[in-house]
C-alpha positions in Angstrom: 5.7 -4.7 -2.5 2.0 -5.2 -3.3 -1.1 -4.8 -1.4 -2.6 -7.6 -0.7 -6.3 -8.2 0.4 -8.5 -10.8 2.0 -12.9 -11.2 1.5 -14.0 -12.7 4.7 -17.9 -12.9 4.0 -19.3 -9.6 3.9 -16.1 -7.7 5.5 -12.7 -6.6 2.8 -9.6 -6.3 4.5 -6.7 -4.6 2.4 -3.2 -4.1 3.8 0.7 -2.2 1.8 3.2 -1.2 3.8 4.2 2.1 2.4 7.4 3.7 1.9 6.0 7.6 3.6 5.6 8.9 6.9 2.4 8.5 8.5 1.9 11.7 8.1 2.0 12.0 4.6 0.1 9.1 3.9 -2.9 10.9 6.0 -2.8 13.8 4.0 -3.6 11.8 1.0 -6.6 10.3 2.2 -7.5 13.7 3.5 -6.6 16.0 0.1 -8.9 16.0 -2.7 -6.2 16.3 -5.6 -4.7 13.5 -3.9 -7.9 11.0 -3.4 -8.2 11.8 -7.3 -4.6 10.8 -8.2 -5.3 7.6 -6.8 -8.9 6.8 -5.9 -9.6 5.5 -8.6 -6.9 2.5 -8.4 -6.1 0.5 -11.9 -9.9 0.4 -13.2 -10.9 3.6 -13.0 -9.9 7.2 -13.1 -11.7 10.4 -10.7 -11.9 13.6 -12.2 -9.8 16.0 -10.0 -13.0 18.5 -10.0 -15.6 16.4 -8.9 -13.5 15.2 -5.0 -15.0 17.3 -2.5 -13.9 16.9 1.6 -15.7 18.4 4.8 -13.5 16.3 6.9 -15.2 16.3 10.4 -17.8 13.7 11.6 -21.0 13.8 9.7 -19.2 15.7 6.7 -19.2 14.3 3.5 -16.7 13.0 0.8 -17.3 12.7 -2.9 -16.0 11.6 -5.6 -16.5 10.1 -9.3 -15.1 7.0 -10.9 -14.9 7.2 -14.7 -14.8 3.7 -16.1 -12.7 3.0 -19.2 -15.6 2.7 -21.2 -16.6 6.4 -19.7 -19.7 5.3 -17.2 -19.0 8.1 -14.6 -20.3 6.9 -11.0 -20.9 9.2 -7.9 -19.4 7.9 -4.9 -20.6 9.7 -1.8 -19.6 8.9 2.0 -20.4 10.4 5.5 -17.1 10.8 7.8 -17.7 8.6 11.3 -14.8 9.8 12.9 -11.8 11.7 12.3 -9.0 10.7 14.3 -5.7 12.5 12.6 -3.3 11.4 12.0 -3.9 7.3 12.7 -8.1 6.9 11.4 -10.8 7.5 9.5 -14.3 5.7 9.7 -16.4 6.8 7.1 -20.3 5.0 5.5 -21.4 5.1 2.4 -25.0 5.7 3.4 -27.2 3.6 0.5 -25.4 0.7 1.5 -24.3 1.2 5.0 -20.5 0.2 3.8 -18.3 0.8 6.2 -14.8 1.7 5.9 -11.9 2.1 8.5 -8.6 3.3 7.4 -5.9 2.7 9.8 -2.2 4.7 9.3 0.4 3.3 11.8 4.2 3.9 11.7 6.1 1.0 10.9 9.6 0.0 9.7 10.6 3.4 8.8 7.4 3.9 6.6 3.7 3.1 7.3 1.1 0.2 7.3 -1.8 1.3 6.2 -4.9 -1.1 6.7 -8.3 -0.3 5.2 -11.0 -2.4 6.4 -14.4 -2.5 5.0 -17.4 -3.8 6.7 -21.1 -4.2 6.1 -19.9 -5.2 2.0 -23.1 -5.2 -0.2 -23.5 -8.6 -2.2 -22.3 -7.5 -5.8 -19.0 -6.2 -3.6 -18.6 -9.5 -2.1 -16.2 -10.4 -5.2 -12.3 -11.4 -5.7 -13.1 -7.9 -8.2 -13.4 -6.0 -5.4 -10.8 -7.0 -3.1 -8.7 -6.5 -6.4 -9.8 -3.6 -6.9 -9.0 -2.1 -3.5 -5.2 -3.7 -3.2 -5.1 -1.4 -6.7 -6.2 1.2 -5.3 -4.0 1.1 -2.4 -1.0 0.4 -4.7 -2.0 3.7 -6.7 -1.2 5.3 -3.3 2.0 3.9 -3.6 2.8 4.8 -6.4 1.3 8.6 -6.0 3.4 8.8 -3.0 6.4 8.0 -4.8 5.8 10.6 -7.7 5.1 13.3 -5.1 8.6 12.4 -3.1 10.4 12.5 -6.4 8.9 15.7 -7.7 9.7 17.3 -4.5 13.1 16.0 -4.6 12.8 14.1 -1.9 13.8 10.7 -0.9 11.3 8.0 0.5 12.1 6.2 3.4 
């Protein structure tokens, strides 16, 4: 299974049902060696060094995206709210993007819905919404490789 993701004007809705326990999928969101495994989805890669995470409301999340053609871009947000193990609301603050990721257990795994609101105009793209499904399908996939590396099996 993919994710699959929806542009409604200026709000991007992306939805996988993932093969983890909640719990584990809200660990990833919240661990920077995870966000950099898969932040960065099929168009870019985040250097493990540069995630940092003061996960509580007002504290901030960072990250960079290296392009394949090696542009490096600092992504910065401010945490909302903090609500573990089901959401997190966070803004990117030049933009006022806003994004709400919702974990909820479902068919022996998770659905994970991230919803972003407030999209800028050049983020208004079928790009985009591609390149969030890929980034939520790099979570898939990162989940898998740290279930099999534990030894573990996946729902």
């Amino acid at each position: 299974m993919t994710a699959s993701s929806e542009l409604r004007g200026d709000e991007l809705i992306a939805k996988r049902h993932l093969p983890a326990e909640p719990e584990r999928v809200w660990a990833a969101f919240i661990s920077p060696a995870s966000i950099a495994a898969f932040w960065g989805g099929s168009h870019a890669t985040v250097p493990p060094e540069s995630v940092t995470v003061d996960l509580r409301p007002g504290g901030e999340f960072a990250l960079d995206t290296r392009a394949p053609d090696g542009a490096t871009r600092r992504l910065r947000f401010v945490y909302v709210s903090v609500a573990a193990p089901h959401e997190l609301v966070f803004d990117e603050p030049t933009t006022g993007l806003r994004t709400t990721v919702n974990v909820r257990p479902a068919g022996g795994g998770t659905d994970l819905t991230v919803h972003q609101r407030r999209l800028p105009p050049e983020l208004r793209t079928a790009q985009a919404a591609d390149g969030l499904a890929s980034i939520l399908d790099a979570l898939a996939a990162h989940l898998q490789h740290c279930a099999a590396t534990l030894g573990r099996r996946t729902p």
